[in-house]
C-alpha positions in Angstrom: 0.6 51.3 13.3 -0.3 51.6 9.9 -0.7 54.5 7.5 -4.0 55.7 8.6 -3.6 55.2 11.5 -0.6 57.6 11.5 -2.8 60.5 10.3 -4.8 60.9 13.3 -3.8 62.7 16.4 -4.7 61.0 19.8 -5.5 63.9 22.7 -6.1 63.6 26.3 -6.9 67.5 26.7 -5.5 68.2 23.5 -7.4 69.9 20.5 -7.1 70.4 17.4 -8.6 73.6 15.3 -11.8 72.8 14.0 -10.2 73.5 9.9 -7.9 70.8 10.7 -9.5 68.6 13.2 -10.0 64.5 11.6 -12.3 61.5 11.9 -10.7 58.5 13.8 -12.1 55.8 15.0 -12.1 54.8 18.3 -9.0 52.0 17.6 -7.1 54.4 15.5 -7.1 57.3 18.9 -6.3 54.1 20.8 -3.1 53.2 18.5 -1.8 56.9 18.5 -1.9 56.5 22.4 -0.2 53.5 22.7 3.8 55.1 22.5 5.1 51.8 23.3 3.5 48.5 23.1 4.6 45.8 25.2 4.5 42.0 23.8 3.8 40.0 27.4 7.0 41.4 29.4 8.9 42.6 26.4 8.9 46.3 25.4 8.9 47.0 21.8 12.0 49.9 22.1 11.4 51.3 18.8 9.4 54.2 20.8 11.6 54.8 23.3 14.7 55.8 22.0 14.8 59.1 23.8 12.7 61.6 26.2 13.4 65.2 27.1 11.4 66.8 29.7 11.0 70.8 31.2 9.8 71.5 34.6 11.5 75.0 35.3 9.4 77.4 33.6 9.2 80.8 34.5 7.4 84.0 32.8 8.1 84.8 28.9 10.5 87.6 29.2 8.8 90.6 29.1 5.6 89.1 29.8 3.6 91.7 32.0 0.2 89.8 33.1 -0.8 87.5 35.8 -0.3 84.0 34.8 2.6 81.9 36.5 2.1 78.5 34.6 4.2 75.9 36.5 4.4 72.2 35.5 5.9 69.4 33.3 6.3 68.6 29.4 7.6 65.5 28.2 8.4 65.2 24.3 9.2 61.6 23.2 10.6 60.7 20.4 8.7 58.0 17.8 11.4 58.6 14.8 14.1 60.4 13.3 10.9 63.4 12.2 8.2 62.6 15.0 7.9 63.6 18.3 4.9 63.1 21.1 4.2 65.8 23.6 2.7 65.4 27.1 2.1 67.9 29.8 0.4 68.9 33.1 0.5 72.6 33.7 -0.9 74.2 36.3 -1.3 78.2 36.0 -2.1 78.4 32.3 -4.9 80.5 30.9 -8.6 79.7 32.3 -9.9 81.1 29.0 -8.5 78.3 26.9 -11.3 76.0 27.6 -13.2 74.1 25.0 -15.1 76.8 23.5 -12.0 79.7 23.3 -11.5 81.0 19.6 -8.9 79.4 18.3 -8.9 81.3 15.0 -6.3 83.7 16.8 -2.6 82.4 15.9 -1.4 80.6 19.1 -4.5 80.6 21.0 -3.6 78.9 23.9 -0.8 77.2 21.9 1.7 74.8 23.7 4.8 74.8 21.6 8.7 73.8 20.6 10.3 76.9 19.6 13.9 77.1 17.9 15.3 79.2 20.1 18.0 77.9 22.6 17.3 80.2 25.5 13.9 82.4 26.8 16.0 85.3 25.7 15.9 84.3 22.3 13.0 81.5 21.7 12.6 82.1 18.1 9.7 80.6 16.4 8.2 77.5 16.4 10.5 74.8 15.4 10.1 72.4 12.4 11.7 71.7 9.4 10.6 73.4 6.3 10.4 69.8 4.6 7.2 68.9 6.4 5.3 71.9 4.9 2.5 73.8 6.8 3.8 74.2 10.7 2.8 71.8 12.7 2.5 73.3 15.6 -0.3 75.9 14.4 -2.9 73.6 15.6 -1.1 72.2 18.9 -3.6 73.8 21.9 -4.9 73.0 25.3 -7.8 73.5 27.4 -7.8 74.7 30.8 -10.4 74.3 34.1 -11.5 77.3 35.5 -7.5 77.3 37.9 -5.7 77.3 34.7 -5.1 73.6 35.0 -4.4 71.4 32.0 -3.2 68.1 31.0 -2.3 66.4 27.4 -0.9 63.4 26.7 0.8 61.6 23.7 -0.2 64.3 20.6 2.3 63.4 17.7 3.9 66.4 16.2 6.1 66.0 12.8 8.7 68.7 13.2 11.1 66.7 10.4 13.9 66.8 13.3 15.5 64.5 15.2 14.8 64.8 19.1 18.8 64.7 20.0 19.1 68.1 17.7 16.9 69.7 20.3 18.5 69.3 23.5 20.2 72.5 24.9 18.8 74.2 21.4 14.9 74.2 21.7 12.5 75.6 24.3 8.7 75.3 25.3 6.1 78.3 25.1 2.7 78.1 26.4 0.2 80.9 25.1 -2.6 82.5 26.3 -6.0 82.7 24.7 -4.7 85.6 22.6 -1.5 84.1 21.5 0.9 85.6 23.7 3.9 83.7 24.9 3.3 83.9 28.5 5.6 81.3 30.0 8.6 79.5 29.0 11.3 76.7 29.5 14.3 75.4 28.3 15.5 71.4 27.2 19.0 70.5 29.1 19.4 67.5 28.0 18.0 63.9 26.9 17.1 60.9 28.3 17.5 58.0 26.5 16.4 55.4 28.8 14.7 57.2 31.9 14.1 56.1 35.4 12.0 52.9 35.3 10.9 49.9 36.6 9.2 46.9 35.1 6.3 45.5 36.8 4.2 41.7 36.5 3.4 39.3 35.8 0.0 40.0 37.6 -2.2 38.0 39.6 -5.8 37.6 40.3 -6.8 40.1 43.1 -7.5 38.8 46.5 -11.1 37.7 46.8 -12.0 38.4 42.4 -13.9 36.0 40.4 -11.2 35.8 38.4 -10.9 32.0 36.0 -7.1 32.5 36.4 -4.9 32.9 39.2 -2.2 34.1 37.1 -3.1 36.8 34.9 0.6 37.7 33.3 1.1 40.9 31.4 3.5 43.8 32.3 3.6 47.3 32.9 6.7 49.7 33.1 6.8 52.3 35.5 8.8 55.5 33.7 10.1 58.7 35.6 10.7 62.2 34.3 10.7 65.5 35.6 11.8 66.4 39.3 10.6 68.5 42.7 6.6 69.1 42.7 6.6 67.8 39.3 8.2 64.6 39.1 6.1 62.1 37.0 5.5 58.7 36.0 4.0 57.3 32.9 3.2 53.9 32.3 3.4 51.5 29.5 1.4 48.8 30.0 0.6 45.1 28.3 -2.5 43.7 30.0 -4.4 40.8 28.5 -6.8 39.9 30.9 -7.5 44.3 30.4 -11.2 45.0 30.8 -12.7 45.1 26.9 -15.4 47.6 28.1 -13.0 50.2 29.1 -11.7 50.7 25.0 -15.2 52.7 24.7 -17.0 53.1 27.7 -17.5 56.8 29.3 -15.9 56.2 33.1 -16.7 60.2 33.7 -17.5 60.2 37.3 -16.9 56.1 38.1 -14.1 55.9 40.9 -11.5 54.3 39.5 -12.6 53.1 36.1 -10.2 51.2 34.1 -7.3 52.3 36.0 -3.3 51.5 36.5 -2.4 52.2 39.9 0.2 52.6 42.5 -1.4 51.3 46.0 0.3 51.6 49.3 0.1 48.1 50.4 3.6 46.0 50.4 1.9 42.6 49.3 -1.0 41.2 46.7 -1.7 38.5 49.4 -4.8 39.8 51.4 -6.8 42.6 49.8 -6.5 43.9 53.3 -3.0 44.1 52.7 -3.0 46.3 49.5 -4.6 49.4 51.0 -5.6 53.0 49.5 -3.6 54.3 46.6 0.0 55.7 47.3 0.6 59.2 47.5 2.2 61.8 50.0 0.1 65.0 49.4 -3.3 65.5 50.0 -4.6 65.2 46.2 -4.5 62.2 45.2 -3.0 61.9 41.6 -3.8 58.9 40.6 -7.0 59.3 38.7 -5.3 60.0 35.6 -3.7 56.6 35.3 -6.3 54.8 33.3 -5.9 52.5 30.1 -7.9 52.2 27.1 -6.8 48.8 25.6 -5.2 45.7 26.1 -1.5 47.7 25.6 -0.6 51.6 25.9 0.8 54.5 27.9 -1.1 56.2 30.3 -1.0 60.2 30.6 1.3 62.0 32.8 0.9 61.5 36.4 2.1 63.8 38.2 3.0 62.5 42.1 6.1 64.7 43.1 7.4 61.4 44.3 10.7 59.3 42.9 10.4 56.0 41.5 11.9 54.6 43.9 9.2 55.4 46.4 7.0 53.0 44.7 9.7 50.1 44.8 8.7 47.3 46.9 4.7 48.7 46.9 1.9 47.3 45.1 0.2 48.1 41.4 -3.5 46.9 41.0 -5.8 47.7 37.7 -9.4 48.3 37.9 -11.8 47.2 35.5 -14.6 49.6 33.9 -16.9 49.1 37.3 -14.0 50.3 39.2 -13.7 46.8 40.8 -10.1 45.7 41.1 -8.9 42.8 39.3 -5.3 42.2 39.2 -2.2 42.8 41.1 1.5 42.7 41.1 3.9 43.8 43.8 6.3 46.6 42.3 9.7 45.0 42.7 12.1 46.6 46.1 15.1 48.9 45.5 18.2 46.0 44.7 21.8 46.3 44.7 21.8 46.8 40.8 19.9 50.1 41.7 22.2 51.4 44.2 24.9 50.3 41.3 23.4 53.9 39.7 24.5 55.9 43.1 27.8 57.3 43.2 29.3 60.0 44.5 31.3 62.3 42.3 35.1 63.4 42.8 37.9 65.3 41.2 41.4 65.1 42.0 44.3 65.6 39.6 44.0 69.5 39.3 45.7 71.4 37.0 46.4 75.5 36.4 43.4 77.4 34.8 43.7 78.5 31.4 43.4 82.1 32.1 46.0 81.3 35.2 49.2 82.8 35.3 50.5 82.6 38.9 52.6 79.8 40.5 50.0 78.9 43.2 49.5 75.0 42.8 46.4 72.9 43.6 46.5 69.6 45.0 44.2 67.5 46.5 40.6 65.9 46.1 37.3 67.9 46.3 34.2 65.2 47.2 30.3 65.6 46.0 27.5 63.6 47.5 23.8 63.8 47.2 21.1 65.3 49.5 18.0 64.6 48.4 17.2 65.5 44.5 18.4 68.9 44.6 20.8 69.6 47.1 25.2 68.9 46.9 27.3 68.0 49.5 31.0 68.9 49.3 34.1 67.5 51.5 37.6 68.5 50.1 41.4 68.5 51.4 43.6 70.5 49.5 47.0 71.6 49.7 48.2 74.6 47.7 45.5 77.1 47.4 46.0 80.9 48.0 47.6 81.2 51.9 45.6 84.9 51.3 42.5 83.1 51.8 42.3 83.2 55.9 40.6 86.8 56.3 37.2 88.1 55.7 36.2 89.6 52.8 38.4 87.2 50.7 36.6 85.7 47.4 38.6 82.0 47.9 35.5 80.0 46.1 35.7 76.3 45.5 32.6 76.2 43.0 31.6 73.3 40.2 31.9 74.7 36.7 30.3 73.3 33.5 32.5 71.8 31.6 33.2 70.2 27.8 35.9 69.7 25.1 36.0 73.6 24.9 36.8 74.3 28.2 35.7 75.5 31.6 32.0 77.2 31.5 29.8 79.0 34.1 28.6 77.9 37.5 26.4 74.9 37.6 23.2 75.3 38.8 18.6 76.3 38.0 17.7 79.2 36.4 15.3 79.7 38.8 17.0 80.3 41.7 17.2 84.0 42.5 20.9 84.0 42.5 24.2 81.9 42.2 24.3 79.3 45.4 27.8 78.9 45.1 28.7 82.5 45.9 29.3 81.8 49.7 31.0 79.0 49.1 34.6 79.7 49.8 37.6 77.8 52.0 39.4 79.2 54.8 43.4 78.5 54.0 45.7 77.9 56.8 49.4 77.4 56.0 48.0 77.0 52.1 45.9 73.8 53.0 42.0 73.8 53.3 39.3 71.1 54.3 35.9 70.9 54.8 33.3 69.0 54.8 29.6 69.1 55.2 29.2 72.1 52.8 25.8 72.1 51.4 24.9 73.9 48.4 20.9 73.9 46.6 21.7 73.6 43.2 18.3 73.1 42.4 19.3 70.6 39.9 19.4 66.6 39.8 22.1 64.8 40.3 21.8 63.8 36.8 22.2 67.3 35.5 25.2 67.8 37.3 28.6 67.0 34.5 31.0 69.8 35.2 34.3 70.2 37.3 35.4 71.9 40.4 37.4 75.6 40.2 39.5 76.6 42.6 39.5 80.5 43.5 42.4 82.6 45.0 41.8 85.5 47.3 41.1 87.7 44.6 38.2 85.7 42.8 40.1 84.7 39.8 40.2 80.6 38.7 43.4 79.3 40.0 43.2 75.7 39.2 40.0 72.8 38.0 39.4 69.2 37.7 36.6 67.3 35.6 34.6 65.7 38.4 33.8 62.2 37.6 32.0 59.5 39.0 34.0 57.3 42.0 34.8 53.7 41.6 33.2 51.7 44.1 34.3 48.1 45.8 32.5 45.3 46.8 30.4 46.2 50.1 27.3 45.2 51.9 23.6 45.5 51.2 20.8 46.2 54.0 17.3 45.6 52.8 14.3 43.8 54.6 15.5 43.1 57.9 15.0 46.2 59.5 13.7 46.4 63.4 13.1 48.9 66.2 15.9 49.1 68.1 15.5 47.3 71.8 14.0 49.3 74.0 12.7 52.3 71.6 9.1 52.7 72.2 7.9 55.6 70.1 6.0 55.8 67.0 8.5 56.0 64.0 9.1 52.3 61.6 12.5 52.6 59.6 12.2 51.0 56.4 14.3 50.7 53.0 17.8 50.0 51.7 21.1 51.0 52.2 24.2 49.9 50.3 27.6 50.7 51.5 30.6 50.4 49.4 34.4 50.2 50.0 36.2 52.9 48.5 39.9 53.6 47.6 42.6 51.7 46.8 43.0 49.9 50.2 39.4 50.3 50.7 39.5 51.6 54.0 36.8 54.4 53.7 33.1 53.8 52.9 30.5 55.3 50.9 26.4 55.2 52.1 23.9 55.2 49.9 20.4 54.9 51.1 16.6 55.1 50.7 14.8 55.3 53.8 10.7 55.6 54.4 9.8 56.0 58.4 12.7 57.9 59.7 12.1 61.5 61.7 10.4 64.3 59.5 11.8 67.0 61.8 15.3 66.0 60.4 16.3 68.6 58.4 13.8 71.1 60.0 14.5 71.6 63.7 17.8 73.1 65.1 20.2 69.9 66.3 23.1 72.0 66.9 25.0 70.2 69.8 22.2 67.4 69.6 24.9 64.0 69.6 23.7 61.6 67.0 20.6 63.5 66.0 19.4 61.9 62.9 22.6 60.1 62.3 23.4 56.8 60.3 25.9 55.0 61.6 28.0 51.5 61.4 28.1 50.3 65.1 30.9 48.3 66.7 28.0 45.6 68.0 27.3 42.1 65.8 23.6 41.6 67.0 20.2 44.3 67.1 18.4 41.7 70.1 20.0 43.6 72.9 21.0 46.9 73.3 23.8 46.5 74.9 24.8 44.1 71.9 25.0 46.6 69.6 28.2 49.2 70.5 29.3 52.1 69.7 30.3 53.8 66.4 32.6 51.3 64.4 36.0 52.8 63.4 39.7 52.4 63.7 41.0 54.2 66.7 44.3 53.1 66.7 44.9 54.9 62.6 42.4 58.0 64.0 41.2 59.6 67.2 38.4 61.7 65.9 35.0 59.8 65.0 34.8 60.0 61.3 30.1 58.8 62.2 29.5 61.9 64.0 29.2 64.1 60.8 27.3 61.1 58.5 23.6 62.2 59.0 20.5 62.6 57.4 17.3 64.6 56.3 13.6 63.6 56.2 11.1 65.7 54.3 8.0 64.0 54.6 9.8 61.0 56.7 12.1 60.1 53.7 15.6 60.1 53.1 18.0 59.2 50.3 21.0 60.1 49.7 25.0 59.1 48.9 27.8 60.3 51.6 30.7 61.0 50.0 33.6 58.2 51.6 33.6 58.3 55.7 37.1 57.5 56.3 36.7 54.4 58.8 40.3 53.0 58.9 38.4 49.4 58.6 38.4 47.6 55.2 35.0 45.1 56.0 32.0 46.3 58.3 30.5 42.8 57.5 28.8 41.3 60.5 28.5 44.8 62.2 25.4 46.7 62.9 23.6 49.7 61.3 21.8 51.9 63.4 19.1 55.1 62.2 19.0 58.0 64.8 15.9 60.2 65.4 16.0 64.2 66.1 16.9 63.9 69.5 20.2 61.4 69.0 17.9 58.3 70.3 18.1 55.6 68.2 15.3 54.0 66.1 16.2 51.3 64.2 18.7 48.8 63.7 19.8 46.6 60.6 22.5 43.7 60.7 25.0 44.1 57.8 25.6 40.8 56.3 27.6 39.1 54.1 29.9 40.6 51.4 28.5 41.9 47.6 31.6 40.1 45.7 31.0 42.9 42.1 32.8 45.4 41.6 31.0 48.7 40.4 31.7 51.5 38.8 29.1 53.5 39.2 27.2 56.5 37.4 25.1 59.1 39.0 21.6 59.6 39.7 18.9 61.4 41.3 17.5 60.5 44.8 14.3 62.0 46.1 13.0 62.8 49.4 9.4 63.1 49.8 7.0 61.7 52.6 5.4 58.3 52.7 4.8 55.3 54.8 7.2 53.1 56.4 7.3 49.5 57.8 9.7 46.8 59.2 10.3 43.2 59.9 12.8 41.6 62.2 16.0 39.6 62.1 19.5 39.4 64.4 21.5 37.7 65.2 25.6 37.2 66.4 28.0 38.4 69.4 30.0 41.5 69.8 33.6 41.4 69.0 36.5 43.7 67.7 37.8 42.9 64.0 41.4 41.6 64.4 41.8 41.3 61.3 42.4 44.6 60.3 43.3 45.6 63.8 40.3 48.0 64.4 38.5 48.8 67.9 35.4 49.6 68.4 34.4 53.3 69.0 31.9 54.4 70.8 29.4 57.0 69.9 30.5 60.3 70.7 33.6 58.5 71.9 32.4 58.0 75.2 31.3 54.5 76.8 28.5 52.2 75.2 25.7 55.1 75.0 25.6 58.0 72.9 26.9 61.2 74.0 29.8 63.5 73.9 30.2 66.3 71.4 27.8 67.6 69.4 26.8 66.8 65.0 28.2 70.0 63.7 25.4 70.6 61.1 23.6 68.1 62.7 20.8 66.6 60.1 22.6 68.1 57.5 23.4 65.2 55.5 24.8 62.8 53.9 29.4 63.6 54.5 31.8 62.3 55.8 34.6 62.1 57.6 37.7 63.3 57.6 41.1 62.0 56.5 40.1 62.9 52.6 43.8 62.3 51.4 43.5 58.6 52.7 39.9 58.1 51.1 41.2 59.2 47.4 44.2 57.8 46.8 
């Protein structure tokens, strides 16, 4: 941006110390802000070669008073010696506000320190090349709750961002410089979550010259839980001049980049209120100050992919809105990024001397954003493990070039959630599936492998868990309707993707996003509740009729046992994602078939016709889902006749294996999400 531009330091609530606090103009603040400038829909990339973010903080150890700051802090990187830094904190110290003394060392200081644990965070971390630390004059100031927000401060530490993953952590200071709360960096992002957005048009009903107004913004994710945020880099050339100056204190919706509920730009009756699940809304923030820029933090607790398909309006100065563009739907290419993980190929332990030896395949799908689901079949394991008291784990490991590390999962949970996990031998076989375990991670924190325990608690055998290989499948997007006859209140919406899996590809994987399914999934007891909040493949070829639609769709002549009745979800909110690990069908196509979302009580809501075949093959990388709560809708479609599928000799099975209707034995775990069926062996090979 120029040399003197480079001098000043943009702020949202930042400050700097009065001793070293320059004059900008209003352009040069502008500049600093803008992280990433867009060129119509291009992105200039030069300022987005990496991000890390924090959201698990947790007291300074030994810190005795009564702050708990909980939030977000993104550091960007600019080049190989700049980083920006931008936070929302709740918690943090009420007497930092705009008149504290900040003559004390690290009054209400927000810093990188060297340190690459809380234990042991060092001092602040810069290189000694850049001189005077500059992080001395890095503060923030908070409303009377201890709330604060800063967005895009440059900071020359003379290091390279990568150096500080898994070696750096954030402090936040009180008013008298004490370290009072603390996180650590995991690892980098070098192209987050995000979506690009435009061109724009005219808003229904403006005065607008031009119907189409081009320009783009990109929607970019960090953070996770409570305090996953977007950011948005925008390019807007029909922006609003006024709002590069103008003070919008206290003018609804000034200037402002928003998400909006609505599904379409074509009525402004259509476009509704702005989108949010809780009961603040947090879009406020979101404003712009130029014709190209990135917005502060905003912190929605929502994933991006709750915004996908939804509409994004900007405001001028007045408030007024003046352009729109619809937020592009969840696609097959996003779905490409959803894959469930697996190991297989186990070998002996390092540390293992016995002659017990593992076989077998160990699943891991997705509930939600912070919750695993395993499935395994193994053969080999300690025959010891069938009594109580028995350690037997079966528990995911870090893992890297130097071997097997310790268990994977937040160091904020209380204690180790894979403790109770442990198999039940018989004969020196175990399976399972539908073993849930809050990590409190991502999925795209989770790299590691799976350890095998004997009956004693010592590692018996491990395998580096990798992402599966998935085959062509079948996409389900807009066509959702009610299913006949259903009459209550909830309006399944969203995507689903299901892929063939194995070699023969006779076991499927689920991946799906729904909006409008029941919220008491997940919360009420369903034990012995057939179908409650299940997700299921029916035998049927049409959603008109009821009695069109079947049973559950599997091979009965390879398998007796219903490999649906276990494939479920749960709705926080009234959303669900997730990936199943593979449900081992017997049938290598479900094209033509129907897809069918249960509610609570087993009765089903919603049906979807799966249609044609996706012909690309995908090997697909993880990623994290999110539940949340939003709004749901649905359109219609149908269509076909119910047969059986000769071609692979299959029948069709009926729910609970009973009849046409849905009955018979209970959903062990019922709403407990996202697995599988059994017949593992068959799914991995």
């Amino acid at each position: 941006f120029g040399s003197r531009a480079r001098t000043c330091v943009t702020a949202h609530s930042f400050r700097l110390a009065p001793s070293r606090r320059p004059t900008c103009s209003a352009m040069q603040l502008f500049q600093l802000a803008a992280l990433a400038a867009l060129s119509s829909a291009r992105f200039t990339q030069a300022l987005l070669a990496g991000f890390i973010d924090a959201t698990e903080f947790s007291p300074y150890p030994n810190y005795s008073g009564s702050l708990r700051v909980t939030g977000i802090v993104v550091i960007g990187h600019v080049d190989n010696r700049t980083q920006t830094l931008s936070f929302h904190f709740l918690g943090a110290d009420p007497a930092c506000t705009s008149s504290a003394d900040l003559s004390v060392k690290n009054a209400c200081g927000v810093h990188i320190h060297a340190g690459a644990t809380c234990q042991n965070a060092g001092g602040h971390l810069f290189d000694s090349s850049v001189g005077v630390d500059p992080w001395l004059n890095v503060v923030y100031t908070a409303g009377a709750s201890g709330s604060t927000q800063g967005s895009g401060l440059r900071v020359t530490t003379g290091i390279h961002i990568e150096s500080m993953v898994g070696n750096a952590t954030f402090v936040v200071h009180d008013v008298a410089g004490g370290r009072v709360a603390c996180a650590e960096f995991f690892q980098q992002q070098l192209t987050p979550e995000q979506v690009l957005v435009g061109p724009f048009q005219a808003y229904p009903g403006s005065s607008a010259s031009m119907t189409n107004l081009g320009g783009a913004v990109k929607l970019l994710e960090f953070g996770s839980g409570n305090f996953t945020a977007q950011m948005l880099d925008y390019d807007l050339p029909f922006y609003d001049a006024a709002c590069e100056s103008a003070d919008i204190t206290g003018v609804a919706n000034a200037c402002g980049i928003h998400v909006h509920a609505g599904l379409t730009c074509a009525s402004a009756a259509q476009v509704g209120g702005h989108y949010h699940s809780g009961s603040t809304d947090p879009w406020p923030v979101a404003v712009y100050k130029g014709k190209a820029g990135r917005t502060p933090l905003v912190v929605t607790g929502e994933a991006l992919s709750y915004f996908r398909g939804r509409t994004l309006v900007v405001h001028d100065v007045s408030g007024a809105r003046i352009g729109c563009a619809k937020v592009p739907p969840v696609t097959v290419s996003d779905f490409s990024k959803l894959a469930p993980l697996r190991a297989g190929n186990f070998t002996p332990h390092p540390t293992y001397q016995g002659s017990l030896r593992v076989r077998g395949t160990v699943w891991v799908g997705q509930d939600g954003e912070d919750t695993q689901v395993l499935a395994y079949d193994l053969t080999g394991v300690d025959p010891a493990c069938n009594a109580s008291g028995a350690a037997c784990g079966i528990h995911m490991h870090s893992y890297s070039a130097s071997g097997v590390g310790d268990p994977v999962f937040s160091a904020s949970l209380p204690s180790n959630p894979w403790l109770p996990v442990r198999y039940a031998a018989s004969g020196g076989a175990a399976s399972a599936v539908n073993v849930r375990v809050t990590t409190g991670l991502p999925s795209s924190s989770l790299r590691g492998a799976i350890v095998v325990m004997d009956a004693k608690g010592e590692p018996v055998a491990w395998a580096p868990l990798k992402p599966a290989e998935m085959l062509p499948g079948w996409t389900l997007g807009e066509s959702w309707e009610k299913y006949p006859g259903y009459a209550g209140a909830l309006t399944a919406s969203g995507e689903v993707v299901i892929r063939n899996v194995g070699d023969k590809g006779l076991a499927q994987v689920v991946a799906f996003h729904l909006e409008g399914v029941d919220a008491a999934c997940g919360v009420a007891n369903m034990t012995g509740v057939a179908n409650a909040c299940g997700i299921h493949v029916h035998a049927g070829k049409s959603c008109a009729v009821a009695a069109e639609v079947g049973g559950h769709y599997w091979n009965k002549t390879a398998q007796e046992t219903d490999p649906w009745l276990v494939v479920g979800y749960v709705a926080p909110g009234g959303k669900a994602a997730g990936i199943t690990t593979p449900i081992a069908t017997g049938v290598s196509s479900v094209q033509d078939r129907t897809f069918v979302v249960h509610d609570s009580t087993g009765a089903r809501i919603a049906c979807h016709r799966i249609g044609s075949t996706d012909t690309t093959r995908i090997e697909m990388s993880t990623t994290r889902p999110s539940g949340g709560s939003g709004q749901g809708g649905a359109a219609a479609t149908g269509g076909g006749s119910t047969t059986t599928e000769a071609a692979n000799s299959s029948t069709a099975g009926e729910d609970g294996g009973v009849g046409l209707t849905d009955g018979a034995a209970g959903l062990p775990l019922a709403c407990g999400a996202w697995l599988l069926a059994m017949t593992m062996a068959s799914a991995a090979q």
